[in-house]
VEXGU-185460 format. One record per residue: y, x, z of N, C-alpha, C, O in turn. Coordinates in steps of 0.2 Angstrom, whole numbers, padded with zeros to 4 digits, always signed. Layout:
BEGIN
YXZYXZYXZYXZ;...
END
This chain:
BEGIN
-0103-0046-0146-0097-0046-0142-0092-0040-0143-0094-0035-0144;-0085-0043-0144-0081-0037-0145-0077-0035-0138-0074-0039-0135;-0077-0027-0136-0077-0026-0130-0068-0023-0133-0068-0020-0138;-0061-0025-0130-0057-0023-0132-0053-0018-0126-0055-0020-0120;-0050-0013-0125-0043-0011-0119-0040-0014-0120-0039-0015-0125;-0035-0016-0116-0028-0018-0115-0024-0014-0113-0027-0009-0112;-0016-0013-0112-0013-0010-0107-0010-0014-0103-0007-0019-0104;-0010-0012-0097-0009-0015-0091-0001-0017-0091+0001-0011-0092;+0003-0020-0090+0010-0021-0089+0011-0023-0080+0008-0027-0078;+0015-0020-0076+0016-0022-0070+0017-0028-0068+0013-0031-0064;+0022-0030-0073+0027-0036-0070+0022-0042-0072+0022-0047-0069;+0016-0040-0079+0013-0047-0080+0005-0048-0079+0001-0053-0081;+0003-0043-0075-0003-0042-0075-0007-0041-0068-0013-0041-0067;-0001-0039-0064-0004-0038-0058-0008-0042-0054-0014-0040-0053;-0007-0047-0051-0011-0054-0052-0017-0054-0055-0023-0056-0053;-0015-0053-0063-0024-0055-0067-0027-0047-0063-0031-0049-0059;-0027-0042-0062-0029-0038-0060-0033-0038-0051-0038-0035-0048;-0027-0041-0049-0029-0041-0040-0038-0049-0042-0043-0049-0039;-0036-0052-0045-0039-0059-0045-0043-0056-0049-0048-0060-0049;-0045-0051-0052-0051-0049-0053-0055-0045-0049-0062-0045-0048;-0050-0040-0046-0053-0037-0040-0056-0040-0035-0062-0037-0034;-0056-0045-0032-0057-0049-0026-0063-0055-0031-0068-0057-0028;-0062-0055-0036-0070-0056-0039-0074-0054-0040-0080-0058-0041;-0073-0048-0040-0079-0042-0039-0082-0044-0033-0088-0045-0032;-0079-0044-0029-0077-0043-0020-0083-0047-0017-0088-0045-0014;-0079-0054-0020-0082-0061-0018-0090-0059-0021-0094-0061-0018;-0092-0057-0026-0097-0058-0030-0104-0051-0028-0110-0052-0030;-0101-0046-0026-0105-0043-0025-0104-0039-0015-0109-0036-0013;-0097-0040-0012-0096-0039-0006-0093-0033-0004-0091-0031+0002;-0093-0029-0010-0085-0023-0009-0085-0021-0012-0087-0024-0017;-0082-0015-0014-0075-0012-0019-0078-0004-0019-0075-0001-0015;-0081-0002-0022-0082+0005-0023-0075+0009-0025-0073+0013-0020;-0072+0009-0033-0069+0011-0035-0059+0011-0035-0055+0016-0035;-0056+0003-0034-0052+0002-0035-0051-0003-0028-0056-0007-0027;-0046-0003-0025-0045-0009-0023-0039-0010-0025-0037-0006-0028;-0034-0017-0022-0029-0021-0025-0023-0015-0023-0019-0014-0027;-0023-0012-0015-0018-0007-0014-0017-0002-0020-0011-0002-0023;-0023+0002-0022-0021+0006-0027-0016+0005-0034-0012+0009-0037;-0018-0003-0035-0014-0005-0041-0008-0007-0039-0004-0005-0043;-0005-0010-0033+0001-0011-0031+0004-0005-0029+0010-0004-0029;-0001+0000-0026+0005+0007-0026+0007+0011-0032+0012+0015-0033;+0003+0009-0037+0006+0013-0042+0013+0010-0042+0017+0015-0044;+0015+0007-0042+0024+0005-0042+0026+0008-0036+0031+0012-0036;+0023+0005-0030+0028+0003-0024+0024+0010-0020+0027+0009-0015;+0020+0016-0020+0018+0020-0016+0023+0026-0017+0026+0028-0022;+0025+0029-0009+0032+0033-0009+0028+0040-0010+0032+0044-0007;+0025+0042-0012+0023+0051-0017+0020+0052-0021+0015+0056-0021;+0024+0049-0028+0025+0049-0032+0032+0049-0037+0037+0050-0033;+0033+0050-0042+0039+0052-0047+0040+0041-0046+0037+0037-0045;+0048+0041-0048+0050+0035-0048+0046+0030-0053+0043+0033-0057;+0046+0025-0053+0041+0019-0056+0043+0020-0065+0048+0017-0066;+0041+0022-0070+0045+0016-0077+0038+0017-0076+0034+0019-0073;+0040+0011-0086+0036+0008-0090+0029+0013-0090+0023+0012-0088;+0032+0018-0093+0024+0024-0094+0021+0025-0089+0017+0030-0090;+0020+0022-0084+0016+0024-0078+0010+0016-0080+0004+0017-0079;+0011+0011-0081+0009+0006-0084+0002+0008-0088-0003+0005-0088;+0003+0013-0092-0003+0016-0098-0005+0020-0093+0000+0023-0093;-0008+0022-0088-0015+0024-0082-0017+0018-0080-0020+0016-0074;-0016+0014-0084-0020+0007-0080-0023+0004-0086-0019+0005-0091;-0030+0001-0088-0031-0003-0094-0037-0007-0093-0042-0005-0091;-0034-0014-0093-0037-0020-0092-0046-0021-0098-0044-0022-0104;-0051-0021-0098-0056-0022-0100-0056-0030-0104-0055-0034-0100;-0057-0032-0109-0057-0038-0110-0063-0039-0116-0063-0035-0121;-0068-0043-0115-0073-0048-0118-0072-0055-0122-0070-0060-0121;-0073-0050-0130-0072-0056-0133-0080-0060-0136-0085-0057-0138;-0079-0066-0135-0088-0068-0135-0088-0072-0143-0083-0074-0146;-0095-0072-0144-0095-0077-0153-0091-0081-0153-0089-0081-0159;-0088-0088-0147-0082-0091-0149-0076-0090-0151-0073-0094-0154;-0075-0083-0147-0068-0080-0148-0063-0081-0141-0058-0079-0141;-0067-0085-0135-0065-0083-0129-0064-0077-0128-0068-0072-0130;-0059-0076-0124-0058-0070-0119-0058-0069-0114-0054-0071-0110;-0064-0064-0110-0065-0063-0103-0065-0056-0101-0068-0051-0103;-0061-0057-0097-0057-0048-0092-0066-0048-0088-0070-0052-0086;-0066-0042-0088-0073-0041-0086-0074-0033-0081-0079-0032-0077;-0067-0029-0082-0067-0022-0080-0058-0019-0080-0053-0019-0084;-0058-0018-0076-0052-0012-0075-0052-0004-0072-0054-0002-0066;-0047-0001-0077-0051+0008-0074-0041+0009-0074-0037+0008-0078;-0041+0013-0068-0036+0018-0066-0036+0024-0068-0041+0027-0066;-0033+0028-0072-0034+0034-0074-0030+0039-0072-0024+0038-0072;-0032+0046-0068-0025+0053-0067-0024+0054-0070-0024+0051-0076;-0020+0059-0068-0016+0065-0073-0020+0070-0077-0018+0072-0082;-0028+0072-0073-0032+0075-0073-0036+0071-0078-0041+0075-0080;-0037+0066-0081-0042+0060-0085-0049+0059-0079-0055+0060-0080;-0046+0058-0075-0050+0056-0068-0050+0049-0067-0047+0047-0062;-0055+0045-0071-0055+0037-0071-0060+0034-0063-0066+0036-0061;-0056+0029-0060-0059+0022-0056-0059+0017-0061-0054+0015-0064;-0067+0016-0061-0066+0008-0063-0071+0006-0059-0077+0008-0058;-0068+0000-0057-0071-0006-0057-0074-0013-0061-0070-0016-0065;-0080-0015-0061-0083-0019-0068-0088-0024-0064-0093-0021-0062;-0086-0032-0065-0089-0039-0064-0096-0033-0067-0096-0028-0071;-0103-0038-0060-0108-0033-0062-0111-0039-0066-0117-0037-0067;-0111-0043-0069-0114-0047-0073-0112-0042-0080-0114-0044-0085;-0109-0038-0080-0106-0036-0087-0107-0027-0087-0104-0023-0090;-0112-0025-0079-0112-0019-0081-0115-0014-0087-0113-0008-0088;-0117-0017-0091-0122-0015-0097-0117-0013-0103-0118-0010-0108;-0111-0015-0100-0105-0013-0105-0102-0006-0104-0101-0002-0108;-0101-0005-0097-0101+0001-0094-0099+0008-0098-0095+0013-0098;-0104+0007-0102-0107+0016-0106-0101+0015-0112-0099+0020-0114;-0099+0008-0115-0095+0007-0122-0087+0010-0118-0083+0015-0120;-0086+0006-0112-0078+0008-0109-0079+0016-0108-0074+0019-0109;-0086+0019-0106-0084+0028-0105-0083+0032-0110-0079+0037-0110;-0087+0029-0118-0084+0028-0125-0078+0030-0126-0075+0035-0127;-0077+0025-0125-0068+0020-0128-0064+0026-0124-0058+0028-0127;-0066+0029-0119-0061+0030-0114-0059+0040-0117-0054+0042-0118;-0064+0042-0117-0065+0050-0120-0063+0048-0126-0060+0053-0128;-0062+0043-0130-0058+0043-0137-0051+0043-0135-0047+0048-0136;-0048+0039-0131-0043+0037-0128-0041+0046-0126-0037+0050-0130;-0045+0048-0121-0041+0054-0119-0041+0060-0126-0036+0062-0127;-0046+0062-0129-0048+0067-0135-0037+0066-0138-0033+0070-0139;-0037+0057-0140-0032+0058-0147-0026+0058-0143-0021+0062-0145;-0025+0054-0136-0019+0057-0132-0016+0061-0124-0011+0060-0121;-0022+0063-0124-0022+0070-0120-0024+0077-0122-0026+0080-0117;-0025+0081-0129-0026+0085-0130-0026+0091-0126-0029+0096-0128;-0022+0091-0121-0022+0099-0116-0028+0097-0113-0032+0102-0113;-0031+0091-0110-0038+0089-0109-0044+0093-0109-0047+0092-0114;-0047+0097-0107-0054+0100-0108-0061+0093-0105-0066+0092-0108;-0059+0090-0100-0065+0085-0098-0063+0080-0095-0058+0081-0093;-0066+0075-0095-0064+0067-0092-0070+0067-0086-0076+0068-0086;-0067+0065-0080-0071+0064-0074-0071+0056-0073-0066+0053-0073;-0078+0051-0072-0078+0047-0072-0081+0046-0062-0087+0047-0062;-0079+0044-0058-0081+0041-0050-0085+0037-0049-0084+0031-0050;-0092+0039-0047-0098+0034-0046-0097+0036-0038-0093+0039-0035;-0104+0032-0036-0106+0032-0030-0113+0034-0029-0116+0030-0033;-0118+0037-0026-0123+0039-0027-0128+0031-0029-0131+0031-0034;-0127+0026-0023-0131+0020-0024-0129+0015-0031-0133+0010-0033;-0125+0016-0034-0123+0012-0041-0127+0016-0046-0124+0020-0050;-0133+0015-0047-0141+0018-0050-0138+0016-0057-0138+0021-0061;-0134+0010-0060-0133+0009-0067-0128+0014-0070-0130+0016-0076;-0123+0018-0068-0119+0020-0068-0119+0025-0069-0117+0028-0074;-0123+0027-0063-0127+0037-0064-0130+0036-0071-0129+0041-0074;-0134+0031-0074-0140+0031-0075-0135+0032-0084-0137+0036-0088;-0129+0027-0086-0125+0027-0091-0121+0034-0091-0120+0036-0096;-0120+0036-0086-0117+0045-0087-0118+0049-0089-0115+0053-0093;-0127+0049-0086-0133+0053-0088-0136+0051-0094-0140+0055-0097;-0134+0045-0097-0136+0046-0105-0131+0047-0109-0132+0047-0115;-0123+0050-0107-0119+0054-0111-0118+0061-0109-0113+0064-0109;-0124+0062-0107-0121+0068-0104-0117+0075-0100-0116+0081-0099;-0116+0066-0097-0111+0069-0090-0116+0073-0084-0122+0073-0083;-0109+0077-0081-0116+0081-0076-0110+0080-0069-0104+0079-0069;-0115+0080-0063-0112+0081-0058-0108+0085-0056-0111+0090-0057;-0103+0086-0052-0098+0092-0052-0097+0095-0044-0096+0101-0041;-0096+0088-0041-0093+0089-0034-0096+0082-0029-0098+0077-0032;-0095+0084-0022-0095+0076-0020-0087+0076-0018-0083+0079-0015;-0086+0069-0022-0077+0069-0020-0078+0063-0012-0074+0059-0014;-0079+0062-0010-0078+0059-0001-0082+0054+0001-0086+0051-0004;-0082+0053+0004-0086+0049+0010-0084+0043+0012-0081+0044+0016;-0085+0038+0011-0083+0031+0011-0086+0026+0018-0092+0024+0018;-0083+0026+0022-0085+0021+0028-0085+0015+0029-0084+0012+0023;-0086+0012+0032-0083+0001+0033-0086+0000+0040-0091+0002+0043;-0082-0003+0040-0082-0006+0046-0082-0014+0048-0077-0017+0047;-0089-0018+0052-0087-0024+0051-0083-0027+0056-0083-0025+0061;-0078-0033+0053-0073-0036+0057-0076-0042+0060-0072-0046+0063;-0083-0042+0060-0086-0045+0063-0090-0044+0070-0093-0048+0073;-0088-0038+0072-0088-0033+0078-0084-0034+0081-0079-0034+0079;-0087-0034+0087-0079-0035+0092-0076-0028+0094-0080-0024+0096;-0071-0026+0093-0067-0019+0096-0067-0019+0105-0066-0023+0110;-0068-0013+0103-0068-0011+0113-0059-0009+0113-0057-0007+0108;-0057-0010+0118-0050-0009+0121-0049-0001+0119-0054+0003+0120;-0043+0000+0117-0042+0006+0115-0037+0008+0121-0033+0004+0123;-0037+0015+0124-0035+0018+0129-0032+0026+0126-0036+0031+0125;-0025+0025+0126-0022+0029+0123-0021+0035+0129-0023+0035+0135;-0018+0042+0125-0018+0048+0130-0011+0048+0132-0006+0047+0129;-0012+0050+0139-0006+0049+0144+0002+0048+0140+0003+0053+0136;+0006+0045+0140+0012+0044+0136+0012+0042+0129+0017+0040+0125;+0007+0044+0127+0007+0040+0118+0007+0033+0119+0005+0029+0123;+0010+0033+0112+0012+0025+0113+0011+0024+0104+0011+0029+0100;+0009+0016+0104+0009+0014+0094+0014+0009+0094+0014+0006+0099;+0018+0008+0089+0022+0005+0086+0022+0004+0079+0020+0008+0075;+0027-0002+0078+0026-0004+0070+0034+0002+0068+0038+0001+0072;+0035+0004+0064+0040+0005+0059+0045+0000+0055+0045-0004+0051;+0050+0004+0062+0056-0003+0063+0063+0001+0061+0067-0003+0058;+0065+0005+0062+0072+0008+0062+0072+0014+0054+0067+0015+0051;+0080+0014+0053+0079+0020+0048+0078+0029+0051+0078+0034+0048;+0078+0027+0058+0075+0035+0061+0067+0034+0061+0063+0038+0063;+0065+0029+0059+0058+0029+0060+0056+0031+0052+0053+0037+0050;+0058+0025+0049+0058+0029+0041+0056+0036+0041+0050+0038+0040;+0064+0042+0042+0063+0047+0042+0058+0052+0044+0056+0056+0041;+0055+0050+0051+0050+0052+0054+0044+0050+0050+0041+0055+0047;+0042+0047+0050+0036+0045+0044+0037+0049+0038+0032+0052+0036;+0042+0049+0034+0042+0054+0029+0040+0059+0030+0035+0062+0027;+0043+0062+0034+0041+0071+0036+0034+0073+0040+0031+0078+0040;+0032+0066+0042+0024+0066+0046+0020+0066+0038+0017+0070+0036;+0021+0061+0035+0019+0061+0029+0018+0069+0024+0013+0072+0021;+0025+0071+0024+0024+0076+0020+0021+0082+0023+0019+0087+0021;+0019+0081+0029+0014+0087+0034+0009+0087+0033+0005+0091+0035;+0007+0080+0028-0001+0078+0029-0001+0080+0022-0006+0084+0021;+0001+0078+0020+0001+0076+0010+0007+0080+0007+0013+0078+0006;+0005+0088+0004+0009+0091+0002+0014+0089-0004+0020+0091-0004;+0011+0084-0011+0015+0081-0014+0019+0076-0012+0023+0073-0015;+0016+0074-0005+0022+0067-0002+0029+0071+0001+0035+0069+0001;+0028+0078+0002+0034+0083+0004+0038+0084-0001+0044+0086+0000;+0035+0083-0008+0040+0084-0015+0043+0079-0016+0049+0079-0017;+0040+0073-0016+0040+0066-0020+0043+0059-0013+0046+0054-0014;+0043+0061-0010+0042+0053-0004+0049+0056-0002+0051+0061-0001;+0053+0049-0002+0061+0049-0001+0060+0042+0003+0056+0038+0002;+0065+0042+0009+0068+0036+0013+0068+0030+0008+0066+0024+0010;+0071+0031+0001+0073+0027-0003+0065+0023-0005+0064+0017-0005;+0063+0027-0006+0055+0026-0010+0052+0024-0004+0047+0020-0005;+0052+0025+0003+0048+0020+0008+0051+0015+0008+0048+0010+0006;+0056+0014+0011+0059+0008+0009+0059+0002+0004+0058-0004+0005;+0060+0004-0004+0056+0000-0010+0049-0002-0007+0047-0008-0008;+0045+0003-0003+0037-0001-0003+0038-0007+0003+0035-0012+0003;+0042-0004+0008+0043-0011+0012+0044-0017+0009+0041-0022+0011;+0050-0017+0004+0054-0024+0000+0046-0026-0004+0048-0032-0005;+0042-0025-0006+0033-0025-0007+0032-0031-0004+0033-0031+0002;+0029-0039-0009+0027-0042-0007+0020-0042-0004+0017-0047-0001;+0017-0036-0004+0012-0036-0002+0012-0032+0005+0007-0031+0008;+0019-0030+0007+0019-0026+0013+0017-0028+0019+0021-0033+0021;+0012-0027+0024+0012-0030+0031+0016-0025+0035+0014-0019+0036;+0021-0029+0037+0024-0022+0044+0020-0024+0049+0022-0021+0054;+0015-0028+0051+0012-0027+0059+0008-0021+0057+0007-0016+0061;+0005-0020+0051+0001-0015+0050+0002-0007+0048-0002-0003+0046;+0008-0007+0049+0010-0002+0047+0014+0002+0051+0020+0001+0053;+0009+0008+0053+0008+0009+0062+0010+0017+0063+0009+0021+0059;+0012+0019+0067+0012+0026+0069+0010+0029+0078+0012+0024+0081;+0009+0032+0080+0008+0036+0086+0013+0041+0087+0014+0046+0083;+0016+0040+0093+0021+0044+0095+0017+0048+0103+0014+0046+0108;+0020+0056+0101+0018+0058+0106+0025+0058+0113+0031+0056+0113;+0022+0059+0118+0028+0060+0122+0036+0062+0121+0042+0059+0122;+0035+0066+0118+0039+0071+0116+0045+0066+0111+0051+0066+0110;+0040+0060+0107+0045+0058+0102+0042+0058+0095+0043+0054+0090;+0038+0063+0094+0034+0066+0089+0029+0062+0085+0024+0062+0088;+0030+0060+0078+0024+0054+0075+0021+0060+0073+0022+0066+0070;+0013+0057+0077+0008+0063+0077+0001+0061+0073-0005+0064+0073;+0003+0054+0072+0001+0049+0065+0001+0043+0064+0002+0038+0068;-0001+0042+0057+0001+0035+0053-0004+0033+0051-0010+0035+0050;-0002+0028+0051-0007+0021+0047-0001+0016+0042-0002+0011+0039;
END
């Protein structure tokens, strides 16, 4: 089998992307590495530099060509600035794994030379993963975070806010405002990069929910946090 990259295109790929996503999903029951948010903010997330085409090359579609000459998408990896790849990869096809970490340090060696190392994002219980890194050589560096879930098959207890805090959806362009500047207190590059214009663009997002799209206000007026 020939294991090919792609480059990911925005306008024609997102879909093939999300619908592989959510097949992972459906197939083994969650998303370690990437979810569908991550690929839709590369366009539409406000702290960042404005959207073009070259932002498209940090994304590359995995594709599986078999003895008939079918082609099957089997993996997708997100890449930084840093050569700090998220991939997610259908587990029937983990054993390919170790070729995409290949393909991928070639990838960076001929067009990232200021590059000294490529970091790839396991999870401690993804045993296949550790176990393909550790036979390139890879070494452990850091633990980069903590991952929770919650089932929505639990009932929530009644939430009881402190005296005069109130939650609302983000509705006005004074709210806009507010949220940026709460944003950039939290998120140092959101203070350089996140403009009204640029929240806005992610609203017009067909994937935007305003019911969920939430802030807390203190008495005072003051957004003292977001969702």
């Amino acid at each position: 089998m020939n294991l090919k990259k792609k480059e990911f295109c925005f306008d024609h790929d997102l879909n093939l992307v999300r619908e592989l996503l959510l097949r992972i999903y459906d197939e083994i029951g969650f998303l370690s590495y990437l979810i569908p948010t991550k690929i839709e903010n590369h366009k539409f997330g406000p702290c960042g530099n404005t959207y073009t085409k070259e932002d498209d090359k940090d994304i590359f579609i995995w594709e599986l060509e078999d003895h008939e000459g079918s082609i099957h998408i089997i993996a997708v990896s997100h890449g930084g600035e840093a050569a700090n790849y998220h991939i997610e990869i259908l587990p029937q096809y983990k054993s390919f794994e170790k070729m995409i970490f290949l393909k991928l340090e070639e990838y960076e060696l001929l067009t990232r030379k200021n590059r000294n190392r490529i970091i790839h994002y396991t999870s401690e219980t993804d045993v296949e993963r550790v176990q393909a890194l550790t036979d390139l050589n890879y070494q452990m560096i850091e633990l980069h975070e903590y991952n929770y879930s919650f089932s929505l098959m639990r009932e929530t207890s009644e939430i009881i806010l402190p005296s005069g805090f109130t939650i609302k959806n983000i509705q006005t362009n004074e709210d806009i405002e507010q949220f940026r500047l709460t944003l950039g207190s939290i998120y140092p590059h959101c203070a350089e990069y996140a403009s009204s214009k640029n929240i806005k663009f992610l609203h017009n997002a067909e994937f935007y929910h305003k019911d969920l799209d939430l802030v807390m206000i203190a008495p005072d007026g003051t957004f003292t946090s977001i969702c």
